[in-house]
C-alpha positions, 0 to 999 in steps of 0.5 A, a space after each residue: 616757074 612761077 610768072 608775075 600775074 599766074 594764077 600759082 602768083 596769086 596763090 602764093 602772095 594772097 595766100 601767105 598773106 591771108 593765112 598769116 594774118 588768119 594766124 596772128 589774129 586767132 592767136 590774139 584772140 586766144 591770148 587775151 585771157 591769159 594775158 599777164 597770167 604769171 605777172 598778176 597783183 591779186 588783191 590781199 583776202 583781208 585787211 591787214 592784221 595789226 602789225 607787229 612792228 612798226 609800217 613803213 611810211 608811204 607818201 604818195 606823191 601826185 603832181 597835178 597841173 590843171 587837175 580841178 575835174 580829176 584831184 577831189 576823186 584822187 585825194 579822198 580815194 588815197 586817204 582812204 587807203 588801208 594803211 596807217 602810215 600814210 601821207 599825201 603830197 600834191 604838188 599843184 603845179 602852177 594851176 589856173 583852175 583851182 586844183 589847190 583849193 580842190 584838193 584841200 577841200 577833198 581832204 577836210 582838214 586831213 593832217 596827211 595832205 601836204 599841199 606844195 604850191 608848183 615853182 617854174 621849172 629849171 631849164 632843162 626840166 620836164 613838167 611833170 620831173 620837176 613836180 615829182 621831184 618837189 613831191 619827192 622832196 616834200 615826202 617823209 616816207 620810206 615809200 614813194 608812191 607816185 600817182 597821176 592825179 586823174 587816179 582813184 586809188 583802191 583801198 587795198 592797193 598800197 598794202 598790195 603793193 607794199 607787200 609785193 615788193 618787199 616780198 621780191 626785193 623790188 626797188 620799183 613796182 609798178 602796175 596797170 589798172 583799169 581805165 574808165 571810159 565814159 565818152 564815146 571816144 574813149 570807149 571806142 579809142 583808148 582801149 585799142 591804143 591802150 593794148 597796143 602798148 600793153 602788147 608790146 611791153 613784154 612782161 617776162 623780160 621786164 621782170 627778170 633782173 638779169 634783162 634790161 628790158 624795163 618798163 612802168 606805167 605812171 599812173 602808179 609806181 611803187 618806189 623805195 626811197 633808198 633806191 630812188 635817191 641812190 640812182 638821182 631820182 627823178 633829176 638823172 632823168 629831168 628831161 624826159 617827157 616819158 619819165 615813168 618809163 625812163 626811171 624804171 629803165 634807170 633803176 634796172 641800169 644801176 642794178 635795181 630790181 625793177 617790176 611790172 604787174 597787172 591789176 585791174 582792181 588797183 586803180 581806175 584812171 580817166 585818162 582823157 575827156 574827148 577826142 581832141 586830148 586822146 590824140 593830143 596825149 597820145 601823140 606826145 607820148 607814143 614816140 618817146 615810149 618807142 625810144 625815139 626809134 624811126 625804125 619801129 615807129 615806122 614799123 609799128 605804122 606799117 603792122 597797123 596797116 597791114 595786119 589790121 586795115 588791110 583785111 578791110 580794104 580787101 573785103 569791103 573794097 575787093 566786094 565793091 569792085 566785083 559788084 558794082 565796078 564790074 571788075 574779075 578780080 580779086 576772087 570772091 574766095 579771097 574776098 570771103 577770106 578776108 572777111 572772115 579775118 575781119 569777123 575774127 578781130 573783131 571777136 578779138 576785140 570783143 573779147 578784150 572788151 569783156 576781159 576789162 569788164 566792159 560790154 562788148 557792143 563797141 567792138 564794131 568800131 574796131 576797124 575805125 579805132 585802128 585808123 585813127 591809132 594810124 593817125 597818131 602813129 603818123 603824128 608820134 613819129 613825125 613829131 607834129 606840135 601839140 599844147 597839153 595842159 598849156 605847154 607845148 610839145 614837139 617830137 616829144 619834148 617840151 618846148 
C-alpha cells in the first residue's frame, strides 16, 4: 500500500511527472523539423511562362489604420508581385499619421493603387471587418488577397498561391510566413507565442473538407471572389475582432474548401514594435483564437505552468532549498532530472530558432518568454482593457 509522504509516493507522483514531461519535450523537440511537412508552399522553380489565356485579376486588399512606419514597404513589395493582373487596394482607415500619403508616395504614381479613404464603422462592426469589407467592395478582381499592411509580399507569393488553390479547388487559402524580429522583445517573445498558436492549429484537419476544423492567419489569405461574396463575406462576420479565423471557420461551414499552409519565403511581417504592443496585440487576440472557451484558456494556462515553469522551479528552486536553506528534500536525483528537462526545452527552442533562420543564442530567454506568455494568457482570458491603434478593447471586443 502506498502512504501519503513514503518514499514509493514519491516515486510514483515525481516520477510520472518527470518522465512525461521528459517525453513531451523530446517529442517536441523532434518535431520541429518536420513541422507542416505535408502542408508546405513551395516557391514556383520559375517565373511564370506567358500564359495562354487570359490571368485571373487579383486585388489585394490591405486595411491600414495608423500604418505610416509599415504601408511604403507593404505597397512597393505587392506591386512588384510577379503578376500581370494585379491591383491594389488600401483602405486608409481613419489614420492620423499620414498612412494615405505614405502609401501614395510608395507607389509613384502606379495606376494599380486604389487609395479609399476610411468612413466610421456601423454599429456592430469590427475595425478591421469594416476596412476589409470597403476594400472588397472597392476591388475588381476575381481574387481577393487580403494582407496586413505590416506585410512585405514575396515576388512569388501570388503566382504560388493563385496556382495552389486553383489546383485544389480552394475557395480560401491561406499561409504563415515568416516574422522579422528586431528588438530584443520580439526576438525573445514572439516566436514563443508565435509556435504556441502554431502548435495548436492542426493542419490535417483544417485541410480536410470533410472536418470543420479550420483556421487562416490574416497576415494573408487568398480568397476567391465568388465564395466570398455567396458566404456575406466579411459582413456575416462584422463583429469579430478575430476575422481571419472566423472567415475561413465560415467558408468551411457553408461547404467551402478552406486551406492553410506554411511558407516561410511568402511573406516577412513585423508584427510589433516593443514590449508594450506585443502583450497588448496578443491579449486582444488570444482568447478570441481559443473561441472564447474558459476551459481551454484556462487550460492552455495551466499547460504553460506545468509543462514549461515547473521543470524550473523544481531545478533551480529545489538546488536553493538543498543548498543554501538547509532543506533534505527534493532529492538531488529529481533535481538533476529536472534540470535535464530544462536543457532539453531549451534545445528545443534553439532549434525552433534555427528551423526560422534565426540564430539560436535567444534560446536562454526561453523560460522568461514562457511567463510572460503567462501573463497574457491571464490577461486573454480574464478580458483585461487594452487601446490598440486608438480604440479600445475589452474580452475581445471592440469598445
Amino acid at each position: 500500500m502506498i502512504i501519503w509522504g513514503e518514499p514509493a509516493l514519491n516515486l510514483v507522483l515525481m516520477g510520472g511527472y518527470l518522465g512525461l514531461m521528459s517525453l513531451m519535450w523530446l517529442g517536441l523537440w523532434w518535431g520541429v523539423p518536420r513541422w507542416a511537412a505535408k502542408w508546405r508552399l513551395d516557391r514556383p522553380a520559375a517565373a511564370p511562362a506567358a500564359p495562354t489565356t487570359a490571368l485571373p485579376r487579383v486585388s489585394v486588399c490591405v486595411p491600414a489604420r495608423d500604418e505610416a512606419l509599415n504601408i511604403g514597404d507593404c505597397v512597393r513589395s505587392a506591386l512588384a508581385s510577379r503578376w500581370a493582373e494585379l491591383e491594389l487596394v488600401v483602405v486608409d482607415d481613419r489614420s492620423t499619421d499620414g498612412t494615405g500619403a505614405a502609401a501614395l508616395a510608395a507607389a509613384a504614381g502606379d495606376p494599380r493603387l486604389r487609395l479609399v479613404q476610411g468612413t466610421e464603422r456601423p454599429a456592430g462592426w469590427a475595425g478591421k471587418a469594416w476596412a476589409c469589407a470597403r476594400a472588397a467592395g472597392e476591388a475588381q478582381g476575381e481574387w481577393l488577397l487580403f494582407i496586413d499592411a505590416d506585410v512585405r509580399v514575396d515576388p512569388d507569393a501570388i503566382p504560388a498561391l493563385v496556382q495552389q488553390a486553383e489546383q485544389d479547388g480552394l475557395d480560401l487559402l491561406s499561409v504563415f510566413g515568416r516574422w522579422r524580429l528586431d528588438s530584443f522583445w520580439e526576438r525573445a517573445l514572439i516566436p514563443t507565442v508565435g509556435w504556441f498558436i502554431r502548435g495548436a492549429v492542426d493542419l490535417d484537419r483544417v485541410n480536410a473538407p470533410q472536418e470543420p476544423a479550420a483556421f487562416a492567419n490574416g497576415q494573408m489569405i487568398l480568397v476567391r471572389r465568388a465564395a466570398y461574396e455567396a458566404v456575406g463575406g466579411h459582413g456575416a462576420i462584422r463583429a469579430e475582432i478575430l476575422d481571419d479565423v472566423r472567415i475561413a471557420e465560415l467558408m468551411k461551414r457553408r461547404g467551402r474548401r478552406a486551406g492553410m499552409r506554411a511558407a516561410p519565403w511568402a511573406f516577412e511581417v513585423r508584427l510589433y514594435r516593443n514590449l508594450a504592443e506585443i502583450v497588448n496585440g496578443y491579449t486582444k487576440n488570444l482568447y478570441e483564437g481559443m473561441g472564447r472557451r474558459a476551459a481551454i484558456g484556462v487550460g492552455a494556462v495551466l499547460f504553460v505552468m506545468v509543462g514549461t515553469l515547473f521543470p524550473y522551479v523544481l531545478a533551480v528552486g529545489g538546488a536553493a532549498a538543498r543548498l543554501w536553506a538547509g532543506w533534505g528534500a527534493p532529492a538531488w536525483g529529481w533535481i538533476l532530472w529536472a534540470a535535464l528537462i530544462c536543457a532539453v526545452q531549451v534545445a528545443f527552442r534553439a532549434r525552433i530558432e534555427r528551423f526560422d533562420g534565426r540564430s539560436p543564442h535567444i534560446a536562454w530567454v526561453h523560460p522568461v518568454a514562457n511567463i510572460l506568455l503567462v501573463w497574457i494568457l491571464l490577461r486573454s482570458v480574464f478580458g483585461v482593457r487594452v487601446q490598440w491603434k486608438g480604440r479600445e478593447f475589452v474580452d475581445g471586443k471592440a469598445s
